[in-house]
C-alpha positions, 0 to 999 in steps of 0.5 A, spaced: 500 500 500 503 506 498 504 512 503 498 516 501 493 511 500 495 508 508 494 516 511 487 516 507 485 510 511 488 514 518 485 520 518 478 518 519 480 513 525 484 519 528 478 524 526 472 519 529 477 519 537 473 525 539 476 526 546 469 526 549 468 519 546 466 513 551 469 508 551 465 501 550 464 497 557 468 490 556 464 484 555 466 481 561 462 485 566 455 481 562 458 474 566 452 475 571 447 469 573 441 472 570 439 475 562 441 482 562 441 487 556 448 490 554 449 497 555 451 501 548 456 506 548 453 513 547 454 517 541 451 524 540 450 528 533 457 532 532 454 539 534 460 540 540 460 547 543 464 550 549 459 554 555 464 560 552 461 561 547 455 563 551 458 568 555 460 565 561 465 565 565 470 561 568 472 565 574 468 562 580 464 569 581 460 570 574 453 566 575 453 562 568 447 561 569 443 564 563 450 561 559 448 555 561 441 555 559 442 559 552 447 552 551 442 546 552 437 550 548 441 550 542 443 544 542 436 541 543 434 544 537 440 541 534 437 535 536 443 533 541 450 534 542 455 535 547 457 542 551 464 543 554 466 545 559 474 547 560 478 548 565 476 553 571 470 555 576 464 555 573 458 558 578 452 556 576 444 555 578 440 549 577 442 546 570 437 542 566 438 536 561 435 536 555 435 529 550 442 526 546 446 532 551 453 529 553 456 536 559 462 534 558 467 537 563 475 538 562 480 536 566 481 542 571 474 544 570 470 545 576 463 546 575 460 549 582 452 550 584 450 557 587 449 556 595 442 562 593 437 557 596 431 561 593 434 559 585 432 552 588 424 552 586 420 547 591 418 542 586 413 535 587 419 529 587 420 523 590 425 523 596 427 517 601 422 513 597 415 518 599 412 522 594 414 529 597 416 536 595 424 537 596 427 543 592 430 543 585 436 539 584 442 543 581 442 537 575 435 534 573 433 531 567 425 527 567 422 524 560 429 524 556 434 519 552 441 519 551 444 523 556 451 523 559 456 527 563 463 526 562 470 527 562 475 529 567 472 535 571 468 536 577 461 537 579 460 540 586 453 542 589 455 546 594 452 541 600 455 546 606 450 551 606 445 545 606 446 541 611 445 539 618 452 538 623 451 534 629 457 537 634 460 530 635 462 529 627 466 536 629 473 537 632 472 543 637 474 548 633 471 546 627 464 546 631 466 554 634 467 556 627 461 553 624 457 556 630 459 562 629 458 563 622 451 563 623 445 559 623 441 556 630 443 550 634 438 546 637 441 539 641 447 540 640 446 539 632 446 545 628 442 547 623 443 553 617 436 557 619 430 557 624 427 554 617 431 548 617 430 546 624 422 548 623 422 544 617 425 538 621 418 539 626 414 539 621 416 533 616 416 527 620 420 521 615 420 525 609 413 525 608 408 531 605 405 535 611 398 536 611 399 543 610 397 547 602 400 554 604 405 556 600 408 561 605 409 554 610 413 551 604 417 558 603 418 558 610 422 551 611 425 551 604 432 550 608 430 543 610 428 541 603 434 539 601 434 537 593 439 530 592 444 533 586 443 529 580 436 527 579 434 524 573 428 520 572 424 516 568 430 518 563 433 511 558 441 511 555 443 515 561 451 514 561 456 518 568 463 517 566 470 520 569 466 526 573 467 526 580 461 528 584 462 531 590 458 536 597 451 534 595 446 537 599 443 530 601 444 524 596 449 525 590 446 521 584 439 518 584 437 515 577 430 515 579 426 509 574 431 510 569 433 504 563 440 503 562 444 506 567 451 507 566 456 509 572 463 508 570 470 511 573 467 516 577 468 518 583 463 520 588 465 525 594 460 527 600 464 529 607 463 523 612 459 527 617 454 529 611 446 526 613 444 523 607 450 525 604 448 517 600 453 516 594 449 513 589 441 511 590 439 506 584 431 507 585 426 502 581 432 502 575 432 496 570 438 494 567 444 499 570 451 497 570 456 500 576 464 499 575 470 502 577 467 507 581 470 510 588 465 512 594 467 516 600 461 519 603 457 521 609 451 515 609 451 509 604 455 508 598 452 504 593 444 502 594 439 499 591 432 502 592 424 502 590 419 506 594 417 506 600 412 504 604 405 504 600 408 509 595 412 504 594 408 499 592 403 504 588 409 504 584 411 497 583 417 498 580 422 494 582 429 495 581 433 489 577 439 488 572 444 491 576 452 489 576 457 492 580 464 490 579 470 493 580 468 499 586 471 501 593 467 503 598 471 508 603 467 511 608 459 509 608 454 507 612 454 501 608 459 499 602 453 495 598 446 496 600 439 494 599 433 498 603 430 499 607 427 503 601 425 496 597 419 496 598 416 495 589 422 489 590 428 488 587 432 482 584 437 480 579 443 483 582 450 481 582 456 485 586 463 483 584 470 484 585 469 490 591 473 493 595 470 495 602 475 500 607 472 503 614 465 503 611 460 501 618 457 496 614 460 492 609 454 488 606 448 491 608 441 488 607 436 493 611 427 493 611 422 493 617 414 491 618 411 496 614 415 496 607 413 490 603 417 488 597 421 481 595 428 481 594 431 476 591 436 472 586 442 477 589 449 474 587 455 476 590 462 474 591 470 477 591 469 482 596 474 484 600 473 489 607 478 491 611 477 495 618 469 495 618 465 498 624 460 494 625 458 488 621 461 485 615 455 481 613 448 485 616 441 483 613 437 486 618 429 487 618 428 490 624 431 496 620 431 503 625 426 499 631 427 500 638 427 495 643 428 489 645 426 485 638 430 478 640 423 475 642 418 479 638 412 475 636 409 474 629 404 478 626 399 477 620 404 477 613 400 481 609 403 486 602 406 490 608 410 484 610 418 485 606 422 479 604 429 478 603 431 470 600 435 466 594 441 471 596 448 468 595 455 470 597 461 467 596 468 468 597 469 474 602 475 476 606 474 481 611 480 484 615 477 487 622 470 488 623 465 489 630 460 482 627 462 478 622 455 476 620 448 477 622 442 475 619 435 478 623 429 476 619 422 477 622 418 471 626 413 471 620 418 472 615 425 469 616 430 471 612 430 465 606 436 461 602 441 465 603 448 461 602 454 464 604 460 459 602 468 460 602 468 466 607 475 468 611 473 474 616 477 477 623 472 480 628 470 481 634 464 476 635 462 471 630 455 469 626 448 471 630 442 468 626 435 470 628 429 468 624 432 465 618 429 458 613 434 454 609 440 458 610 447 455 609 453 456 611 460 452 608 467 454 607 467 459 613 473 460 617 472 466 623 477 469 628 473 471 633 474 474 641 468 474 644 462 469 644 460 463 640 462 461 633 455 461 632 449 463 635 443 462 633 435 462 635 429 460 630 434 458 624 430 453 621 432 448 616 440 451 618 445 447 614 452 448 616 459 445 613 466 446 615 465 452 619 471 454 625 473 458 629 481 460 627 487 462 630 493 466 627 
């Protein structure tokens, strides 16, 4: 072949690498138990336009919304394409996608939302599974396909303004200097306003107040955190190589969405942020999650669908998802399902993660109330180090007081959760309070859960109340208080080749 003829043939590969592109997820991540569809690699039409071509500013002082919104305009006329973001602090309000719209951010490009809280308008809205009012997300997008943020770049929401501390999350300088900047305190937390902490007395659980009075709802907007990235009912919706971090309550909330890529991101919350969650995959189909870092104020990966009756009224389970190839640092739990599951889940396999300091390790959580089957759940090649509490917790007295050891049953109705079909193989955990716990409910245990090949250091050894047909193989716990394995009501218990072992 001569010369020209091969740099014919060159020239459009190099033309085609667009340095917004995303590369292909490898094939091997579809080895799963279950019948999954692949996600296809996004593409978006060839209109690429930088955010100053609008008018903004980079400079950390101009508000670049109407920059913003001047930009997602055209490119939806345009029938989609990407925006860039360069390098700089780009201070903006709420941001809302359109379809076939890929924000692709920098390297060095800070995207940072306006602490102004009145930008925020109060908005009807699924949060911690009720339907509710919260206040607009800085990311949103409802009813669209193909969308993505990509790239190198950083997206922060600006969390402090928004959240409750509690005194005993700070040091004694911190805790002075955060009261001196203002706001009320109360019980030794502080809130950002008197609105807040009304808010607070107003809104129990998260549910909407018996009150039709816009002025009331003005009056406790600080309370109403948003999460930062909402979208909902969206399909081809690709996060790859941002980080994501200070949301005002959950960071990423994929909400009823198909084909949910999360990939090489990170996601940054401070370890005192209430409800900072990582990432909440809520009444989702077909999502994938891979190497991914989480280091957040609450639980880090988390598998949801609805909360109580709204929950079941939606009746939208969450299924197909994978997760491979994430570490978890701090979190309430490394992996997570509940205890908002209440439309069900199923189809999930979690695999080659790395837990380090989070309080739980695997953390299976509901109540009496909720409702909803999880099942088919397959996780193995998790390795944790230096956990708080357990290693291994399915716990279906989720927030109950008292003593629960000897609770007797109650009628099994749609309200009645149930965890079963769940197997986990192959854990190593290095340094946790509880190895494994499995408290299920008298009138529904939890069931069929296999546990095989598991090496664990911890305080105490395997507590199990309230389960059917678990199994237990390959499992060797070093141990200093109590017995290996305790157990009451475990009925159909089979366990093989489980010891106790010394260094």
């Amino acid at each position: 072949m001569k010369p020209l003829t091969i740099l014919a043939f060159i020239l459009p590969c190099i033309v085609m690498a667009r340095p917004y592109d995303v590369e292909p997820l490898p094939d091997s991540l579809y080895d799963v138990p279950f019948a999954v569809k692949k996600i296809a690699t996004p593409h978006f039409p060839a209109n690429v336009h930088s955010i100053t071509e609008f008018g903004a500013v980079g400079d950390g002082q101009t508000d670049n919304s109407e920059a913003f919104e001047k930009a997602i305009r055209l490119i939806e006329s345009q029938l989609g394409g990407v925006l860039v973001v360069p390098r700089g602090i780009w201070l903006t309000g709420p941001i809302t996608f359109c379809s076939n719209l890929n924000l692709h951010l920098e390297h060095g490009a800070l995207l940072l939302f306006t602490p102004d809280k009145t930008r925020y308008p109060i908005q009807e809205i699924a949060f911690e599974g009720y339907n509710t009012r919260r206040c607009q997300s800085p990311i949103t997008g409802k009813d669209l396909h193909n969308i993505a943020i990509t790239g190198e770049g950083i997206i922060d929401g600006n969390g402090d303004v928004w959240r409750a501390v509690k005194k005993n999350k700070l040091s004694p300088p911190e805790w002075k200097r955060l009261v001196k900047s203002g706001g009320v305190v109360e019980n030794d937390q502080w809130f950002p306003s008197q609105g807040y902490l009304d808010g607070l007395h107003l809104i129990k659980d998260q549910n909407v107040p018996e009150v039709n009075n816009d002025t009331v709802w003005e009056h406790i907007r600080d309370f109403l955190r948003p999460v930062m990235v909402s979208f909902i009912r969206c399909t081809d919706v690709t996060l790859d190589g941002v980080t994501f971090q200070n949301s005002p309550a959950w960071c990423l909330h994929p909400l009823m969405c198909t084909n949910l890529r999360v990939s090489n991101v990170t996601v940054r919350n401070p370890w005192y942020s209430q409800n900072g969650d990582g990432l909440d995959i809520e009444s989702c189909s077909n999502s994938v999650v891979w190497n991914s870092s989480f280091d957040v104020g609450d639980d880090a990966i988390c598998i949801k669908s609805g909360k109580d009756e709204d929950g079941r009224k939606r009746g939208i389970p969450t299924k197909g998802v994978i997760v491979k190839g994430c570490t978890v640092y701090h979190g309430h739990g490394g992996f997570v399902v509940g205890s908002e599951m209440s439309g069900g889940v199923e189809d999930i396999d979690v695999s080659e993660c790395l837990f380090i300091g989070t309080d739980v390790g695997l953390r299976f959580k509901s109540t009496r109330g909720r409702g909803g089957v999880v099942k088919n759940i397959h996780i193995a090649d998790v390795a944790m180090k230096d956990i708080q509490r357990e290693a291994i917790l399915f716990d279906l007295w989720y927030q109950q007081k008292g003593n629960i050891a000897d609770s007797v049953k109650v009628a099994v109705d749609e309200t009645t959760p149930e965890f079963r079909d769940i197997t986990i193989r192959h854990i190593r955990c290095r340094g946790a309070k509880q190895g494994i716990l499995l408290r299920g409910l008298p009138e529904k245990p939890v069931q069929n859960v296999r546990m095989q090949d598991i090496l664990i250091r911890s305080e105490r050894g395997i507590l199990l109340r309230n389960t059917k047909g678990v199994r237990i193989e390959d499992v060797r716990i070093r141990h200093q208080k109590g017995a290996l394995i305790e157990q009451r009501n475990a009925e159909d218990l089979s366990i093989r080749n489980v010891e106790s072992y010394q260094e």
